[in-house]
C-alpha positions as CSV (number, residue, x, y, z in Angstrom):
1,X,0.0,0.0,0.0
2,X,1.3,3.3,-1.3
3,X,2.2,5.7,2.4
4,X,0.7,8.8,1.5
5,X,1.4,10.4,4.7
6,X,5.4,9.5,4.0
7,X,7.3,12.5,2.8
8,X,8.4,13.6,-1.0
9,X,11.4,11.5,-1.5
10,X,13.0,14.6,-2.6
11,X,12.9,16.1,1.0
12,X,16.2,14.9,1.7
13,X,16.3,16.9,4.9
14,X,13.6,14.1,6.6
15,X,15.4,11.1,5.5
16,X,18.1,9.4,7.2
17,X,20.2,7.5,5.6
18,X,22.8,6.5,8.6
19,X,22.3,5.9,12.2
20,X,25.2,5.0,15.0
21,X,25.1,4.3,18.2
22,X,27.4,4.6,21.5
23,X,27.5,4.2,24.8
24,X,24.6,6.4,25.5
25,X,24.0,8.4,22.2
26,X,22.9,8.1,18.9
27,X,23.9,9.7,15.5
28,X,21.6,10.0,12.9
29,X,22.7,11.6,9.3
30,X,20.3,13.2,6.6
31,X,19.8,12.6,2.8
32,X,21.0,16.3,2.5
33,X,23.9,15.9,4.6
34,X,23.2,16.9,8.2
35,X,23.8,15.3,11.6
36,X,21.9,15.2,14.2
37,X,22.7,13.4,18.2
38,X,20.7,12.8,20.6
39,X,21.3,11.3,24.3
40,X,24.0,11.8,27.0
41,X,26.3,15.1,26.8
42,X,28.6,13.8,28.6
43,X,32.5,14.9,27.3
44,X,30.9,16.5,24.6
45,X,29.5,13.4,22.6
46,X,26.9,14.8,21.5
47,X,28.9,18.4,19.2
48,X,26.6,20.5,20.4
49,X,28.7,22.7,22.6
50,X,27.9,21.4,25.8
51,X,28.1,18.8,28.1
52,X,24.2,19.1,28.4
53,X,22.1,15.6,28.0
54,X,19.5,16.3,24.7
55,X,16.4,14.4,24.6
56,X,15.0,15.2,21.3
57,X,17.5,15.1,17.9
58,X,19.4,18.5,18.1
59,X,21.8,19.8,15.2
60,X,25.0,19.7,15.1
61,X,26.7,22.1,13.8
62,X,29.8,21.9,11.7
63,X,32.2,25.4,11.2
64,X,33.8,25.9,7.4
65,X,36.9,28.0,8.0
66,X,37.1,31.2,5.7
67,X,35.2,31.7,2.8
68,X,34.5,27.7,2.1
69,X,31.0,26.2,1.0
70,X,28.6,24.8,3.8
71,X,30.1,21.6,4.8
72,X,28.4,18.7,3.2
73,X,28.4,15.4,5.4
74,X,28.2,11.6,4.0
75,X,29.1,9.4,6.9
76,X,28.9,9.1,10.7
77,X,30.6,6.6,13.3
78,X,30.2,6.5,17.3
79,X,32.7,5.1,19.6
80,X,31.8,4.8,23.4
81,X,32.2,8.3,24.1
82,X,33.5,10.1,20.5
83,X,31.9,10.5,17.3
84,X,33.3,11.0,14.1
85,X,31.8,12.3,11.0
86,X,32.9,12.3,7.0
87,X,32.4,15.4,4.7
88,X,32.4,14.9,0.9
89,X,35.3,16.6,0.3
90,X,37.0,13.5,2.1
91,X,37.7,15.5,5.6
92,X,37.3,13.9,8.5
93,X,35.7,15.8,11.7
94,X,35.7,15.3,15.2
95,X,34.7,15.3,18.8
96,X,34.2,14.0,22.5
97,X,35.7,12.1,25.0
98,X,39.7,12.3,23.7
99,X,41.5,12.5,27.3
100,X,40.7,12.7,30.6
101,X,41.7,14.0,33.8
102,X,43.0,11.3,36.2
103,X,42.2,14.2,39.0
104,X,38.2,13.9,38.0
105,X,39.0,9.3,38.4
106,X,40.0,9.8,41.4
107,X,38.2,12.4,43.2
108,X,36.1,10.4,45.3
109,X,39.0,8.6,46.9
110,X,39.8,12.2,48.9
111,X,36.6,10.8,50.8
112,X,37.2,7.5,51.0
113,X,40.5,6.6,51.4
114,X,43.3,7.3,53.9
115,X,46.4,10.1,53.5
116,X,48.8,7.4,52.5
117,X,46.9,6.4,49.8
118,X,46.0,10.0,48.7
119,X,49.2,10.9,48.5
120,X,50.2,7.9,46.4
121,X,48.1,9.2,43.8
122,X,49.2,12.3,43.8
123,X,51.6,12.3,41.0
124,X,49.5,10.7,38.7
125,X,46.2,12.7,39.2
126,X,48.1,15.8,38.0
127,X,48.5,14.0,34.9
128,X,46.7,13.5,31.8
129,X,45.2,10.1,30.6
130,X,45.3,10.4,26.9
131,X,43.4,8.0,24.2
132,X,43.8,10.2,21.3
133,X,40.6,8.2,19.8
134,X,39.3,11.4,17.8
135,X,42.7,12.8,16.9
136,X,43.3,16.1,19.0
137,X,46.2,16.2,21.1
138,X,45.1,16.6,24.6
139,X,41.4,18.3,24.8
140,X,37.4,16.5,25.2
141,X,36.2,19.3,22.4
142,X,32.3,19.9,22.3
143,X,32.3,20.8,19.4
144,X,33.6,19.1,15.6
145,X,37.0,19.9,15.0
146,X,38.6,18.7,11.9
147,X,41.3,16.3,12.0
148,X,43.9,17.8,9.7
149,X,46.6,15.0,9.8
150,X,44.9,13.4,6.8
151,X,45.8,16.6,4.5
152,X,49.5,16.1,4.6
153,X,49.1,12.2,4.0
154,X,50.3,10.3,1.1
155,X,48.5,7.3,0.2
156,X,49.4,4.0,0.9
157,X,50.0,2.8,-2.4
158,X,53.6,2.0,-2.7
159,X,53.1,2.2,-6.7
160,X,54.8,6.1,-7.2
161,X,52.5,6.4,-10.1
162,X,49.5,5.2,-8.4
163,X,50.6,7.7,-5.9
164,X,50.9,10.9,-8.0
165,X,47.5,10.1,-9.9
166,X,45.0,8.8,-6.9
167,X,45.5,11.8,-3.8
168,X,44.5,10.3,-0.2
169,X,41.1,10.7,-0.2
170,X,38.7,9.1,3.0
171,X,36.1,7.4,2.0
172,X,34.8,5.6,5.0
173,X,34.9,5.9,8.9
174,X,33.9,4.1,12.0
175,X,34.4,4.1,15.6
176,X,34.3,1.7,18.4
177,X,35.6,1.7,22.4
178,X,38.2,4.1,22.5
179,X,39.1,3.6,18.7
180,X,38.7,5.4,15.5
181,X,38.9,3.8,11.8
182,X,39.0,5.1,8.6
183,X,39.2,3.7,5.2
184,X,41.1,5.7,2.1
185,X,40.1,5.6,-1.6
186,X,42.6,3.3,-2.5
187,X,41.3,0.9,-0.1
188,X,44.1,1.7,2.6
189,X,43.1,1.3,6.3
190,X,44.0,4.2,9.2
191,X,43.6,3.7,12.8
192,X,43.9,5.9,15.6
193,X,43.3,6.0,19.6
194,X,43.8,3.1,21.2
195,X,45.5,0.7,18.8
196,X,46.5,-2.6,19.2
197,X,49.9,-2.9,17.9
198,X,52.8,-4.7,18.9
199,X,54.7,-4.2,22.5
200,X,58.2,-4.2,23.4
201,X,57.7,-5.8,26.6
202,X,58.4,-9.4,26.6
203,X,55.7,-9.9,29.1
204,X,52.7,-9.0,26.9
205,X,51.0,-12.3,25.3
206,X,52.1,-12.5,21.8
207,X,54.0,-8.9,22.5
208,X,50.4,-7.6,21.8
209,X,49.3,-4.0,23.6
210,X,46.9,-1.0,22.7
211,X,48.9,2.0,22.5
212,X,47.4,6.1,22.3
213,X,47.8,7.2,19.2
214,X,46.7,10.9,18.7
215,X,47.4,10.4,15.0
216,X,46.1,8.5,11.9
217,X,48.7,5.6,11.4
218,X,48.2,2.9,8.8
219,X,48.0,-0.6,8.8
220,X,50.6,-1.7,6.5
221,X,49.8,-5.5,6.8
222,X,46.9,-4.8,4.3
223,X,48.8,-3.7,1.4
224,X,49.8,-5.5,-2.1
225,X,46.6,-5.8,-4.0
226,X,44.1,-5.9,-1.1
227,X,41.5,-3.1,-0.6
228,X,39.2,-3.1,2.8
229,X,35.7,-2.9,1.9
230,X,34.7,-2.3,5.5
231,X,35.5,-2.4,9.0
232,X,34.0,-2.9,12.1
233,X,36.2,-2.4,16.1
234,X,35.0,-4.0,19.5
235,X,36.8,-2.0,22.4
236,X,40.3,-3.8,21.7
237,X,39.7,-6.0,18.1
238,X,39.3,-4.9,14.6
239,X,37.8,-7.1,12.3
240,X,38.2,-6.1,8.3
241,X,36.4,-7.2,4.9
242,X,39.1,-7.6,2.5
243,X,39.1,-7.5,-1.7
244,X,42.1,-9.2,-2.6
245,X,42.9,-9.5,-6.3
246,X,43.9,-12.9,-7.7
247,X,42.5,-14.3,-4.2
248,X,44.3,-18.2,-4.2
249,X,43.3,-19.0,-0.5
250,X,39.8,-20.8,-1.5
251,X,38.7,-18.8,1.2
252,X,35.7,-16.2,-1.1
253,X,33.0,-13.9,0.4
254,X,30.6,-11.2,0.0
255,X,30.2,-12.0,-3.2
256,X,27.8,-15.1,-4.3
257,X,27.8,-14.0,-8.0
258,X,26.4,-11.0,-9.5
259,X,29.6,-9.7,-10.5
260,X,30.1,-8.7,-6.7
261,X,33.7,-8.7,-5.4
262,X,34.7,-11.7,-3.2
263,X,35.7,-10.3,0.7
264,X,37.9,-11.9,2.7
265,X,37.6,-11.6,6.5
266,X,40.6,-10.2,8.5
267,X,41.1,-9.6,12.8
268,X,43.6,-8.9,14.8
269,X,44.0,-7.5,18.4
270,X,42.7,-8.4,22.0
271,X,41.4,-12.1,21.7
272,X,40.4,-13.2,25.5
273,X,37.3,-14.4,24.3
274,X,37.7,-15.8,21.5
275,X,36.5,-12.3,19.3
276,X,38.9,-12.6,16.4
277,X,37.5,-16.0,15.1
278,X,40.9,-17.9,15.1
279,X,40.1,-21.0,17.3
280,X,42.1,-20.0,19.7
281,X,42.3,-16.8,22.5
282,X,45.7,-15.7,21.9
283,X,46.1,-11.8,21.1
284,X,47.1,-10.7,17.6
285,X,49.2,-7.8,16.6
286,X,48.8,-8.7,12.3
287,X,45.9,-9.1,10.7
288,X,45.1,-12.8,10.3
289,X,42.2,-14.4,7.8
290,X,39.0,-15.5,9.5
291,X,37.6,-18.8,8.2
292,X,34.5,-17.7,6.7
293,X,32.7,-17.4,2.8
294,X,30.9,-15.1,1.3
295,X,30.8,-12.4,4.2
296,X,28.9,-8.9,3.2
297,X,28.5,-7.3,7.0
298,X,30.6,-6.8,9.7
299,X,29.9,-5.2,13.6
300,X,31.4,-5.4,16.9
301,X,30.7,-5.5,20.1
302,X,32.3,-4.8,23.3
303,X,34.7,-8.7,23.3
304,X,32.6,-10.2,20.7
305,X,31.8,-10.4,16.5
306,X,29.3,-10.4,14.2
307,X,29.4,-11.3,10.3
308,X,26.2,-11.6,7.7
309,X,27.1,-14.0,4.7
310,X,24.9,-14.8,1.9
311,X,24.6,-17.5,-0.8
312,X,21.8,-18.1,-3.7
313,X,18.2,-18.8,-2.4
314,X,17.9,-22.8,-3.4
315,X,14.7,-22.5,-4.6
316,X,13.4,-20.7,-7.7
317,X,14.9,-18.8,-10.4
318,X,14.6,-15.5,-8.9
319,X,18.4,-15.0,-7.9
320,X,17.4,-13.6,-4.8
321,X,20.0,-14.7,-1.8
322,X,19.5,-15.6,1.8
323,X,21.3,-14.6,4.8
324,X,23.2,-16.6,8.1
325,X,24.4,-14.6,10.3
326,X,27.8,-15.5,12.4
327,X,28.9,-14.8,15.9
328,X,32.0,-15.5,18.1
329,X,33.8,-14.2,21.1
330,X,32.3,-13.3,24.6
331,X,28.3,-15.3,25.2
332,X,28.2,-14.4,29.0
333,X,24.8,-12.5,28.6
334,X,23.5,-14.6,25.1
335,X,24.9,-12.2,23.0
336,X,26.2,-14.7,20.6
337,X,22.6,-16.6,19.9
338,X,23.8,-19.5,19.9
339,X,21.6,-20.7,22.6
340,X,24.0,-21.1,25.3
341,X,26.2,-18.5,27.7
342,X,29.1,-20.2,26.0
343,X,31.7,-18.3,24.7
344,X,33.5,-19.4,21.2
345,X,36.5,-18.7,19.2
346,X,35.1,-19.6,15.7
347,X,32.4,-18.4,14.0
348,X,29.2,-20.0,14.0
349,X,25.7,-19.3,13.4
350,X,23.1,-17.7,15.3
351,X,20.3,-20.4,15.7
352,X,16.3,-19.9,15.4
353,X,16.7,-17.4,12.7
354,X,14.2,-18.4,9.9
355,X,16.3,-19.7,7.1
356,X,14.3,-18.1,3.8
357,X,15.4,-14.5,4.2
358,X,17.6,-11.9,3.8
359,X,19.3,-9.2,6.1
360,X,19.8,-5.9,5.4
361,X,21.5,-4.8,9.2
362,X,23.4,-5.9,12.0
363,X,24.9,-4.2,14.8
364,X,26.3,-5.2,18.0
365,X,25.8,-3.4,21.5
366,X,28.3,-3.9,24.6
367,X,26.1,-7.2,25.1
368,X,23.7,-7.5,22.6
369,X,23.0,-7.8,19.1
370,X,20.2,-7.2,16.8
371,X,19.4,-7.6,12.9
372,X,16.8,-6.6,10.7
373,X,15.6,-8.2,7.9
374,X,14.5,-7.2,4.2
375,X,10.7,-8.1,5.2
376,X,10.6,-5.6,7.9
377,X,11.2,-8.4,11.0
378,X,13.7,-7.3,13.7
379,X,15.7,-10.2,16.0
380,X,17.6,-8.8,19.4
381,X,19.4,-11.7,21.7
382,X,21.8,-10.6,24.7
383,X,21.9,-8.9,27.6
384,X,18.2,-8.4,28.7
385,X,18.7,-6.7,31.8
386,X,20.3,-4.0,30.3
387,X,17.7,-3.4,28.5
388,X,19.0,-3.3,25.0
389,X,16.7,-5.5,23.3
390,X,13.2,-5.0,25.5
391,X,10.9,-6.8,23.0
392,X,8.9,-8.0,26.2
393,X,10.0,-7.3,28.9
394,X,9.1,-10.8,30.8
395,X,11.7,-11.4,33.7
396,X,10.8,-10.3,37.3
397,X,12.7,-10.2,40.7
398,X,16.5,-11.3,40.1
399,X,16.1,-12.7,37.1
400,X,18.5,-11.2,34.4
401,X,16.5,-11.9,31.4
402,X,19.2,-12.6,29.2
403,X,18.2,-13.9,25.9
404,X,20.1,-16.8,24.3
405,X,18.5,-16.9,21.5
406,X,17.0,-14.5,19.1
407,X,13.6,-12.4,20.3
408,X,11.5,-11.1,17.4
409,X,10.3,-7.7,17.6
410,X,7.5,-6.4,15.7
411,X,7.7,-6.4,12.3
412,X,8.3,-2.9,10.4
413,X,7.8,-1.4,7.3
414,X,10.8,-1.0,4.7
415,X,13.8,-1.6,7.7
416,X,17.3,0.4,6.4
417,X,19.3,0.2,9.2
418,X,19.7,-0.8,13.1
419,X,22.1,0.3,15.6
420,X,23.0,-0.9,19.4
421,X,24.4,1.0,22.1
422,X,25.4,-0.2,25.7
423,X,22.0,-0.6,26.9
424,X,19.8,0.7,24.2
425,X,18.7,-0.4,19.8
426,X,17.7,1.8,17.5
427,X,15.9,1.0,13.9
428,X,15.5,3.5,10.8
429,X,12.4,2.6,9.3
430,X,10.0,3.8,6.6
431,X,13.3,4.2,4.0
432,X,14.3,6.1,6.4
433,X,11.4,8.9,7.4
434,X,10.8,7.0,10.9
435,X,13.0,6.0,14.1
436,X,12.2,3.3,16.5
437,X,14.2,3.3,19.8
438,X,13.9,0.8,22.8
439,X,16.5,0.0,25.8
440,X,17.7,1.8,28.6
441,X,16.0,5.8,28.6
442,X,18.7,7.5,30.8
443,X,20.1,10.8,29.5
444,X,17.7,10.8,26.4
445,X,19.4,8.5,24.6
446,X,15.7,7.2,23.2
447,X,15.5,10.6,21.6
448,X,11.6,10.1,22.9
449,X,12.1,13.5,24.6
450,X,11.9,11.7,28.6
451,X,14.2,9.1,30.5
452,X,12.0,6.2,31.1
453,X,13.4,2.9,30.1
454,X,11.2,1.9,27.0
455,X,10.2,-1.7,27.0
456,X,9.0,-1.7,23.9
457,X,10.0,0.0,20.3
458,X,8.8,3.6,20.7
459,X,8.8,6.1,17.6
460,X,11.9,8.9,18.1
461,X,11.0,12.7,17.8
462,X,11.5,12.8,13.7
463,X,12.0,14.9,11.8
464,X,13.5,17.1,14.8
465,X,11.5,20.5,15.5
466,X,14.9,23.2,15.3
467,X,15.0,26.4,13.8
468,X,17.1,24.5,11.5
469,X,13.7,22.8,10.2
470,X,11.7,26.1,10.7
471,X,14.0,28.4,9.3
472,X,15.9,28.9,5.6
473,X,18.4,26.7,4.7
474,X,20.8,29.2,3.6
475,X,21.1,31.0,7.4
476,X,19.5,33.9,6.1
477,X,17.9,36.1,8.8
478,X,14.3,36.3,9.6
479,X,12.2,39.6,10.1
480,X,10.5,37.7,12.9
481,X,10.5,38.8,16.5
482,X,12.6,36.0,18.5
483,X,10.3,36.2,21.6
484,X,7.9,35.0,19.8
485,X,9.3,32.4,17.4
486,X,10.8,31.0,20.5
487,X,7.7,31.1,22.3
488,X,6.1,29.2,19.2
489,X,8.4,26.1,19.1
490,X,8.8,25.6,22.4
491,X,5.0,24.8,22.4
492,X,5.3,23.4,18.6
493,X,7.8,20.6,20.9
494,X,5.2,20.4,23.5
495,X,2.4,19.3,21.6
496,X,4.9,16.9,19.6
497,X,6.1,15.3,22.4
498,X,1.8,15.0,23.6
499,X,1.5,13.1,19.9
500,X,4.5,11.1,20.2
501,X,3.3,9.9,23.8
502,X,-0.2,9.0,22.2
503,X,1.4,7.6,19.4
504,X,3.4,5.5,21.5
505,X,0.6,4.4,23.2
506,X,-1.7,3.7,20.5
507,X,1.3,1.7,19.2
508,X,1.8,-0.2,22.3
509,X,-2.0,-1.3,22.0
510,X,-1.5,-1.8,18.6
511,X,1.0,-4.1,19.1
512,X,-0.5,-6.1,21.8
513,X,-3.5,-7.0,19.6
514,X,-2.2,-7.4,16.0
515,X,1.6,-8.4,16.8
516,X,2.9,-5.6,14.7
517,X,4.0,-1.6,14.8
518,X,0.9,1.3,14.8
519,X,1.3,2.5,11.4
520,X,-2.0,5.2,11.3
521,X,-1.2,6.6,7.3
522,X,-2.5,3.0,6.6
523,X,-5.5,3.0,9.0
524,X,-6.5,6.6,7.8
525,X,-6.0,5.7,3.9
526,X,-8.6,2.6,4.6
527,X,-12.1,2.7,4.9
528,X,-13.0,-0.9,4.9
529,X,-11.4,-0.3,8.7
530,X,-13.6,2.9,9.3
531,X,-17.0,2.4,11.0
532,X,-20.1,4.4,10.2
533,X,-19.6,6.9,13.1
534,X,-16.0,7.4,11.6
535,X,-13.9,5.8,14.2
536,X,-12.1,2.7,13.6
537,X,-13.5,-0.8,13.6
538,X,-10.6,-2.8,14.8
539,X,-12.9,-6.1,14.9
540,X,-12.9,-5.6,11.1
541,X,-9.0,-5.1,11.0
542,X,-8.6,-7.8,13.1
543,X,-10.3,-9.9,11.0
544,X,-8.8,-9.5,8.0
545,X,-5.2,-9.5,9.6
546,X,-6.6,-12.5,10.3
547,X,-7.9,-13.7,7.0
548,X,-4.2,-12.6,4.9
549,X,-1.8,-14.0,7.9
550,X,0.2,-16.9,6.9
551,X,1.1,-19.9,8.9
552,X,4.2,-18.3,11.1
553,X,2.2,-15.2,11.7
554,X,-0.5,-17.1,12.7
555,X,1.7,-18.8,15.2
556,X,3.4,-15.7,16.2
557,X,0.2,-14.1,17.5
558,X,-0.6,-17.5,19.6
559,X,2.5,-17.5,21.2
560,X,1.8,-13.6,22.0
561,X,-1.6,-14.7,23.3
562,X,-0.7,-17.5,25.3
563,X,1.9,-16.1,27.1
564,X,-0.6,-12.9,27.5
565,X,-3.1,-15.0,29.0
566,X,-0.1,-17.1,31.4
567,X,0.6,-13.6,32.5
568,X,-3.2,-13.2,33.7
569,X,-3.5,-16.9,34.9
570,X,-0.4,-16.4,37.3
571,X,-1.5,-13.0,38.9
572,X,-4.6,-14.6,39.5
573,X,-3.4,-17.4,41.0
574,X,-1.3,-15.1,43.1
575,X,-4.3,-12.6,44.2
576,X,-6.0,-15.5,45.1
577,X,-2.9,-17.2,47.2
578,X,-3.4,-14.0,49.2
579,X,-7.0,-14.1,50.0
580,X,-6.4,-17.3,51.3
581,X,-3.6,-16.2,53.3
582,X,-5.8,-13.0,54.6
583,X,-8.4,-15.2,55.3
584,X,-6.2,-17.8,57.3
585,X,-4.8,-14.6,59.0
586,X,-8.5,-13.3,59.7
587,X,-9.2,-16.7,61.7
């Protein structure tokens, strides 16, 4: 059915077209080239010059020096506490948490702890801590500041002609922990922050240790004819997708036919838990290939890996492929899917996915991981208690709630991309026009516009309400009086948030009784679900949901029931274990 409440794809300014997540924030980037954050302030995350938490999607602002155009953005990454964003002219800009203060670690110790042990510290609080993860020497800036080291780089390319024809250019650029990634035209791969690299000190396993780098340094290992196509970091790992020209190892991916390069799946770094894929937990300081085939995606998490491959559907002529997705490293809290709290050093797949489809996205959190699907259905499996999945919200008292296996979320209409944080998923939906956000609500980071812990997938403020929106796209001044335009938005965001609360609401019904997301252009465009007084008759919607399900929707909305209705049962039982027990009591 045709959305005729969905925006003109040529508002560019209302679609997003990238989303990325950290710790407690959330980056979202427009079809015209704008970024927006959202969540906590903290070390100046968020570029908005403060430290203040933001609740809603606010602008970020990026400065051209001199006389230069409006800067034009085309990619966004989010590390833990930095985020990093790409302009078309190749720059790459920066900001957040880039050193901090062992003073501010420490300060509660002056309460707690005794003079010796104050003074012990001493030294060492009046020092800096540096990570160098967004590429300025010693400063958290709150603000984007360009990362200049990439203009006086060469490229890579050992070839001198290749070098005097093909300038550096970045093309690419993610972010993870406390490091920063970014991938050149020629297919060379820069790192900075905290890099795993390889230690003097005899001591180290495998001389392996993460060293501060404040500046872009590349990874020469991935030279001579290879290119990486993508790249994904945990907080110590890297893990690459490699084209490698007259490939001889057997060992193909991403490609499956269809004139699609093959990719060949590299890691290296911290490997405690198994997160490189090697079969083994010993530490690499060189890349090293991961057993897999036909790899297209790639995300970390915190200690542990995800990869999406792909092959040919089996069935029918329609060349259309299906998707397994792959997980190793840390499975304390699930996160792996494989059923088990297990952890595993070689890659296996997530069970009790269905087998006939295709994903578009996957992302890992700190301890979860989710992926979206071409049909619009959403899996999550992890930590639970964290609240980064939330499809039901089912565990009581003590129990953590971990999910070993994958939880399906309501399906949703035309999925582009999802994104975990540390406690909290978000999904771009609608080809973009609309954002879902569940998980942990503290500091904003829903972008809901309060700080309750969302249980279920609740629609994100979008587009935002700014005087960006409002205003000419040029800058050019307004003869309106500011009192008053100020006075207007503010209520303008008050009655938004109002709708986005009933919205929520009416989705949360919505959900409960047909399975599925709220979508209301659909319910207005239909009049086979209007009744004659004009309001909606949901017994006729329910019966034809009813009539067009198929067999695993059908069983979908019994499981929903029945554990509905076990809900009920028990707290009945319970109310009436108590009346017995008042009675007794009584007597």
């Amino acid at each position: 059915m045709a959305d005729s409440a969905a925006p003109q794809t040529a508002d560019l300014s209302r679609r997003v077209v990238s989303i990325a997540a950290g710790e407690a924030h959330t980056l979202a980037l427009t079809g015209d080239g704008r970024v927006y954050s959202w969540g906590r302030g903290m070390f100046g995350r968020l570029g908005t010059g403060s430290e203040q938490d933001e609740p809603f999607p606010v602008p970020v602002k990026f400065e051209p020096s001199g006389d230069q155009p409006p800067i034009k953005l085309v990619g966004i990454a989010a590390g833990a506490y930095h985020s990093l964003a790409l302009a078309d002219d190749g720059s790459v800009w920066c900001w957040g948490y880039n050193v901090c203060i062992l003073l501010k670690i420490f300060g509660l110790l002056v309460i707690v702890a005794t003079t010796t042990i104050i003074q012990s510290f001493c030294s060492t609080a009046l020092t800096f801590y540096m990570d160098g993860q967004i590429g300025v020497n010693g400063e958290n800036p709150v603000v984007p500041q360009l990362l200049d080291q990439f203009h006086n780089l060469s490229s890579l390319s050992k070839d001198t002609e290749t070098k005097s024809a093909t300038p550096l250019r970045i093309c690419s650029i993610k972010a993870g922990g406390m490091m920063s990634l970014a991938i050149d035209n020629v297919g060379g791969l820069w790192i900075w922050g905290n890099c795993p690299q390889e230690s003097g000190n005899s001591s180290s396993e495998g001389g392996f240790s993460l060293v501060s780098s404040f500046a872009p340094v590349p990874v020469w290992d991935l030279q001579g004819g290879q290119r990486v196509v993508k790249v994904a970091c945990g907080n110590e790992h890297v893990v690459a997708l490699v084209s490698v020209e007259g490939d001889s190892t057997g060992n193909k991916g991403g490609g499956g036919g269809g004139g699609e390069q093959d990719l060949v799946c590299y890691s290296w770094g911290n490997n405690n838990h198994g997160q490189l894929g090697l079969l083994d937990r010993v530490s690499r300081v060189h890349p090293q290939v991961v057993q897999t085939s036909a790899v297209y995606e790639v995300s970390c998490g915190a200690f542990h890996t995800a990869l999406l491959s792909r092959r040919k559907r089996v069935s029918g002529d329609d060349g259309a492929y299906i998707s397994v997705c792959w997980t190793f490293g840390l499975g304390d809290n699930g996160q792996l899917g494989h059923g088990t709290t297990q952890s595993v050093s070689t890659p296996e797949p997530v069970k009790d996915l269905p087998n006939q489809m295709y994903l578009v996205s996957v992302d890992c959190g700190l301890f979860h991981t989710s992926v979206a699907s071409s049909s619009g259905d959403v899996w999550s499996w992890g930590m639970e208690k964290g609240l980064g999945l939330c499809p039901d919200a089912t565990f009581t008292g003590t129990d953590a709630g971990d999910a070993a296996l994958p939880l399906p979320i309501s399906k949703f209409h035309n999925p582009v991309q999802v994104a975990c944080g540390a406690a909290h998923t978000v999904l771009v939906a609608d080809g973009g026009y609309r954002l879902w956000s569940w998980g942990r609500g503290r500091s904003g980071v829903l972008g809901t516009g309060n700080t309750a812990d969302s249980y279920a997938p609740s629609i994100v403020l979008w587009p935002p309400l700014s005087e960006q929106n409002i205003g000419d796209q040029d800058g050019s001044s307004k003869n309106t009086d500011d009192e008053r335009l100020s006075a207007a938005m503010d209520e303008m965001k008050l009655l938004q948030s109002k709708y986005t609360a009933m919205e929520q609401y009416a989705g949360m019904l919505h959900g409960l009784i047909f399975g599925e997301p709220f979508r209301e252009h659909e319910i207005a465009t239909s009049s086979s679900w209007q009744n004659p007084g004009g309001g909606l008759d949901v017994a006729r919607q329910w019966e034809e949901m009813l009539e067009s399900a198929d067999r695993g929707k059908l069983m979908k909305l019994e499981r929903l029931y029945k554990g509905m209705l076990g809900g009920v049962k028990d707290k009945l039982l319970k109310k009436r274990i108590q009346e017995i027990v008042k009675e007794i009591n009584h007597h």
